[in-house]
C-alpha positions as CSV (number, residue, x, y, z in Angstrom):
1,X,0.0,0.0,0.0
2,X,1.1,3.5,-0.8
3,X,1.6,6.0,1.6
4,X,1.4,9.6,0.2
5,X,1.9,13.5,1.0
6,X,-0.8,16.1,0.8
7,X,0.0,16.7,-2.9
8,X,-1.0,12.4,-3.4
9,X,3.2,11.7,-4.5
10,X,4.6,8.7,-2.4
11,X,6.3,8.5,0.7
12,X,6.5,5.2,0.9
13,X,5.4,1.3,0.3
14,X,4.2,-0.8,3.4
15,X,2.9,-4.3,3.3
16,X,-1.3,-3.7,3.6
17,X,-1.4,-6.0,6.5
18,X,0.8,-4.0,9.3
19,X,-1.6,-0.9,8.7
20,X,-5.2,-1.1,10.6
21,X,-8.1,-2.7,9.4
22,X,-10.3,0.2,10.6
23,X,-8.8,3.4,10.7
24,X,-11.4,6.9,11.2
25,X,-10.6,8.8,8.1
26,X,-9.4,12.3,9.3
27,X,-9.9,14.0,6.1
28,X,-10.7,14.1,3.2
29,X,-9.3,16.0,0.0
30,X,-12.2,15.7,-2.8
31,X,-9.9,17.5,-5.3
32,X,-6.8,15.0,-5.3
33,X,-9.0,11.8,-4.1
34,X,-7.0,11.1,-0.9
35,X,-8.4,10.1,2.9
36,X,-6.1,10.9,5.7
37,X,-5.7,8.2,8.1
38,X,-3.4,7.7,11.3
39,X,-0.9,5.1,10.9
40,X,1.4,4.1,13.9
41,X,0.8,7.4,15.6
42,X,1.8,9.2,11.6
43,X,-0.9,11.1,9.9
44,X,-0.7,9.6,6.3
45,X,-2.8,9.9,2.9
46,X,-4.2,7.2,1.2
47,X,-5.2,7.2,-2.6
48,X,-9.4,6.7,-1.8
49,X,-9.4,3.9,-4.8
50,X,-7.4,1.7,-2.9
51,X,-9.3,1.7,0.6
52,X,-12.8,0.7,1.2
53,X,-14.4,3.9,3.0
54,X,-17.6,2.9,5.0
55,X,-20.0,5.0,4.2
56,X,-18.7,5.3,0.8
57,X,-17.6,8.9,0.0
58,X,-19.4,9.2,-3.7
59,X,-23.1,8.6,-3.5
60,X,-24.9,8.2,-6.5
61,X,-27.8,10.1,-6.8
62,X,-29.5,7.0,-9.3
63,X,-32.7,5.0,-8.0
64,X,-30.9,1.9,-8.4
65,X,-33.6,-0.5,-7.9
66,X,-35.2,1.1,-11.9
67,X,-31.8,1.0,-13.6
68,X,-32.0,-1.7,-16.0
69,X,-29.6,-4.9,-15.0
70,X,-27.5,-6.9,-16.9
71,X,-27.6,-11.0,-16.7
72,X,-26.2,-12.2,-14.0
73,X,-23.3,-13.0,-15.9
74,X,-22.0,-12.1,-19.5
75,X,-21.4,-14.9,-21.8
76,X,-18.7,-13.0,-23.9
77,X,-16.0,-12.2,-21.0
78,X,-17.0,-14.0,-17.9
79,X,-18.0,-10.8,-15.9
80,X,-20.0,-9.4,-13.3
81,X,-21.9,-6.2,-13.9
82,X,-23.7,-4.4,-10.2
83,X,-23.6,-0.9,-9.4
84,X,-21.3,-1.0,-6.4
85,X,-21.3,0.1,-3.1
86,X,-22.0,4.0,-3.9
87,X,-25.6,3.1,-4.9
88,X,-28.2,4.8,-3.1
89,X,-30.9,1.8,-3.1
């Protein structure tokens, strides 16, 4: 996991499992895409795309539950199509 400065450029590389599973996100910078979080007693930034925020920072403004839905699966690439956690449903 990348750990970054205020501007998002990298500080450095830890292994994901010596930071915390839960950390309260301290900030946030909506213009760069970055939560802050406190790592070993460091404030730190963290690249929002590769952390799962709960509640999700972008909510979708869509009524999800009238969007038309895909199959379950598609037969041409072996995916899964859902509209994710920022859903409003």
């Amino acid at each position: 996991m990348e750990l970054l400065d205020n501007q998002g450029k990298v500080q450095r590389a830890v292994p994901s499992v010596s930071l915390p599973r839960q950390a309260p996100v301290l900030s946030y910078d909506q213009e760069l895409d970055l939560v802050q979080v406190e790592v070993s007693g460091q404030k730190v930034w963290l690249d929002s795309m590769t952390v799962r925020v709960e509640p999700p920072l972008h909510v979708v403004d869509l009524p999800c539950e009238k969007l038309i839905q895909n199959q379950a699966e598609d037969q041409q690439n072996n995916a899964t199509i859902g509209f994710g956690a920022g859903c409003k449903k």
